[in-house]
C-alpha positions as CSV (number, residue, x, y, z in Angstrom):
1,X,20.2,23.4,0.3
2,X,16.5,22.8,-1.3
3,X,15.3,19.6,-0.8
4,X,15.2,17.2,-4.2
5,X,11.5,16.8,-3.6
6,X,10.6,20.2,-3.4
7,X,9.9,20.9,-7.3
8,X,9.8,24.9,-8.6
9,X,6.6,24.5,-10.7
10,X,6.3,28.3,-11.8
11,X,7.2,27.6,-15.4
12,X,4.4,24.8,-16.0
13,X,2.1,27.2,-14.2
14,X,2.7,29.7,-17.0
15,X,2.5,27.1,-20.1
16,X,-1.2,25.2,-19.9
17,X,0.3,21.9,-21.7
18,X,3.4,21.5,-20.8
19,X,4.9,18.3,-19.3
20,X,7.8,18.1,-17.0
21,X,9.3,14.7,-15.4
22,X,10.8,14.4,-11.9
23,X,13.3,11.9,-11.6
24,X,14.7,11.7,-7.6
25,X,16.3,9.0,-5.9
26,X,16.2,9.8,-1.8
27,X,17.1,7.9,0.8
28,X,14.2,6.7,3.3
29,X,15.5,8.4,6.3
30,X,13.9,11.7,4.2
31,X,10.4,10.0,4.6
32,X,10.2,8.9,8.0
33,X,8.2,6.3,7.2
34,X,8.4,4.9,11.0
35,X,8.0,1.5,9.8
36,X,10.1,-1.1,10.3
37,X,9.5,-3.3,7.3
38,X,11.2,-0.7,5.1
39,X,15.1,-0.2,6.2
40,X,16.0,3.6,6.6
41,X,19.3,3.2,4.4
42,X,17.3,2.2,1.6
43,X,16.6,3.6,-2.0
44,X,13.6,5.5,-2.5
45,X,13.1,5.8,-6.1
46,X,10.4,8.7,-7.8
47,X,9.4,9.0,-11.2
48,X,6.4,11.5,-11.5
49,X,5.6,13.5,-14.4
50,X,3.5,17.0,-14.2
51,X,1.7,18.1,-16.5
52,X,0.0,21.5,-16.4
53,X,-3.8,22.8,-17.2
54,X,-6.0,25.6,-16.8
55,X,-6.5,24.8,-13.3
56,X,-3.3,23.4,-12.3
57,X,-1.3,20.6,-12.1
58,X,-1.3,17.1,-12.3
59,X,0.9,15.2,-10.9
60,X,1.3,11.3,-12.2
61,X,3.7,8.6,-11.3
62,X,5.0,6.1,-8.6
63,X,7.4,5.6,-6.2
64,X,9.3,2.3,-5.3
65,X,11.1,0.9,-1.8
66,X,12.4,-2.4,-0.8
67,X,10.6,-3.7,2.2
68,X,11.1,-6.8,4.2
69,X,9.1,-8.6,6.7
70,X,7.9,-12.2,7.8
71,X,5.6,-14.8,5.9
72,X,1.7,-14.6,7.8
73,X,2.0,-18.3,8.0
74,X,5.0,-19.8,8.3
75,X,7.5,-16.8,9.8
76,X,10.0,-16.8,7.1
77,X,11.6,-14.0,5.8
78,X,10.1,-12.5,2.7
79,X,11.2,-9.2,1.1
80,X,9.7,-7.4,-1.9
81,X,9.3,-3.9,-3.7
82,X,6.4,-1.7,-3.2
83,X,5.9,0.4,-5.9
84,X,3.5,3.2,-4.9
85,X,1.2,4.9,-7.0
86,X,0.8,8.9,-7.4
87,X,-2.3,10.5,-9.0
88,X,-2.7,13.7,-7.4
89,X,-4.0,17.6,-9.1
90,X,-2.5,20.4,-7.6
91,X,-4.1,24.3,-8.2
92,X,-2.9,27.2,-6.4
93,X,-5.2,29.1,-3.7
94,X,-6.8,27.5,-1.1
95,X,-6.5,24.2,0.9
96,X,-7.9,21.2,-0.4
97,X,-11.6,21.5,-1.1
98,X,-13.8,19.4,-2.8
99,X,-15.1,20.8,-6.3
100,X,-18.7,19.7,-7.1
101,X,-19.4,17.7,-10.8
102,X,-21.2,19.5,-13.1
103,X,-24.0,16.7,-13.6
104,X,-27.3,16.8,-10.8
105,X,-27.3,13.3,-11.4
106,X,-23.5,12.6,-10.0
107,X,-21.8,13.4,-7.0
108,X,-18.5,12.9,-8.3
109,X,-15.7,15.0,-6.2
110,X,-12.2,15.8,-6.8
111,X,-9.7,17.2,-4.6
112,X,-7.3,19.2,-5.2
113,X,-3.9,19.9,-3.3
114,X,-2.7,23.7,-2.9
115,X,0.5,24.8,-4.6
116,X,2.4,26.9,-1.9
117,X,5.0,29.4,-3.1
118,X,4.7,28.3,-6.9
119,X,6.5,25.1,-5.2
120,X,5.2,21.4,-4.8
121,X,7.0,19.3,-1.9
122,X,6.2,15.8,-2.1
123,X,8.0,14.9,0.8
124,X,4.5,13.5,2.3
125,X,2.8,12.4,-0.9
126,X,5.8,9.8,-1.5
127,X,5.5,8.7,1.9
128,X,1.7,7.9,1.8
129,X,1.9,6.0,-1.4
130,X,4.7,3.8,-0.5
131,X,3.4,2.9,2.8
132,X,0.0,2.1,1.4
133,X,1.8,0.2,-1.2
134,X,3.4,-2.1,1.0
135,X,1.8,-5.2,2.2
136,X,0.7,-5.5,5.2
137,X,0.4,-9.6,5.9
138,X,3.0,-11.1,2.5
139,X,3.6,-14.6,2.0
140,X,6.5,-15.9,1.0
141,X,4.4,-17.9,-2.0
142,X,0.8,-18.2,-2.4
143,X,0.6,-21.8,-1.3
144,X,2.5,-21.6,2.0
145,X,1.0,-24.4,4.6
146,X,2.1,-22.1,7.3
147,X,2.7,-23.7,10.7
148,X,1.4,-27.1,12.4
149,X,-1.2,-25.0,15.2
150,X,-0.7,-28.0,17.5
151,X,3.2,-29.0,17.2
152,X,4.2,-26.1,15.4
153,X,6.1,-27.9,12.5
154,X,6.6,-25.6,9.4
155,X,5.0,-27.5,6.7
156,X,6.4,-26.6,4.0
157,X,9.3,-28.4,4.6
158,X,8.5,-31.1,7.3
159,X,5.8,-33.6,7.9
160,X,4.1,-34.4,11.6
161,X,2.1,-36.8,12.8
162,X,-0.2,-34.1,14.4
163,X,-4.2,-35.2,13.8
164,X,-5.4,-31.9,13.2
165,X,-9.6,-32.6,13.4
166,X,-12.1,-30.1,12.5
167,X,-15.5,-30.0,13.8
168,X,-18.3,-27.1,13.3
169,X,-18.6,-26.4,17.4
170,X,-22.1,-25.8,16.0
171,X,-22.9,-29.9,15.2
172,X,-21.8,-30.6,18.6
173,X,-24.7,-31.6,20.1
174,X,-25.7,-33.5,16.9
175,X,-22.0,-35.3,17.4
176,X,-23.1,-36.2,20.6
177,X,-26.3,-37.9,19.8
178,X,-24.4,-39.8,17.3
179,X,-22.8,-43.2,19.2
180,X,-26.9,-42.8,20.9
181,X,-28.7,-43.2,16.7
182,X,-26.3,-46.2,15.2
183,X,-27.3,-48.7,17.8
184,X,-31.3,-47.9,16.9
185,X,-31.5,-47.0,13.5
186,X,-32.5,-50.0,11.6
């Protein structure tokens, strides 16, 4: 059985122009994303639309996941939905190889991915853009105290009695001199 994210592309190939959409829903598993914020038995959901040129393909779209992990400051639970984006151009031939601008002035390049077997798999594409797409240090909100560093209290829902003082280590010696200058200074 073909995989669903292998696509036949032979038809766009031979119609500059024409458009086709690639709807798949695949289980993460298929990905092997090796990652434990996104849960194996979950949804992977693609939505990419080719559309053909002279050259090639290109391939435009996203892909979404639920993903769960812990708040950077206070350790809760916080979960979410990464929706990965997919820009890629596809040409048959070689490997990916850069293709110089036009203009002396620019060095723009542009890659371009092969097409083997008048197939695209985008078993590896998906992967990248959803585990880019996920965050790598989420809060639960954007105003999250986090944690007391000195009692460890969460702060968001509790108040201590912990003194937190912050001094520049840099002023110390200035700090010291301090009880010294109020007795003299007139």
């Amino acid at each position: 059985m073909a995989s669903a994210l292998v696509v036949n592309v032979l038809d766009l190939l031979r119609r500059p122009g024409a458009k086709k959409a690639v709807t798949v829903v695949a289980k993460a598993d298929v990905f092997d994303f090796a990652d434990s914020r996104i849960n194996i038995g979950s949804d992977v959901e693609i939505d990419i639309e080719l559309e053909s040129s002279v050259s090639g393909l290109v391939a435009s779209g996203g892909a979404q996941v639920a993903w769960a992990s812990m708040c950077r400051r206070c350790l809760r639970p916080v979960e979410g939905v990464a929706d990965g984006e997919i820009d890629e151009v596809f040409a048959r031939g070689m490997p990916a190889r850069p293709v110089a601008a036009a203009s002396e002035h620019t060095s723009l390049e542009t890659e371009t991915e092969p097409i083997v077997g008048d197939q695209i798999d985008f078993t590896l594409l998906v992967r990248e853009a959803v585990l880019l797409a996920v965050p790598d240090a989420p809060l639960c909100r954007t105003d999250c105290p986090g944690l007391c560093p000195q009692c460890g209290a969460d702060r968001a829902s509790t108040t201590c009695s912990c003194v937190v003082e912050t001094r520049d280590p840099r002023w110390a010696a200035l700090d010291a001199l301090r009880g010294q200058l109020d007795d003299t200074v007139e």
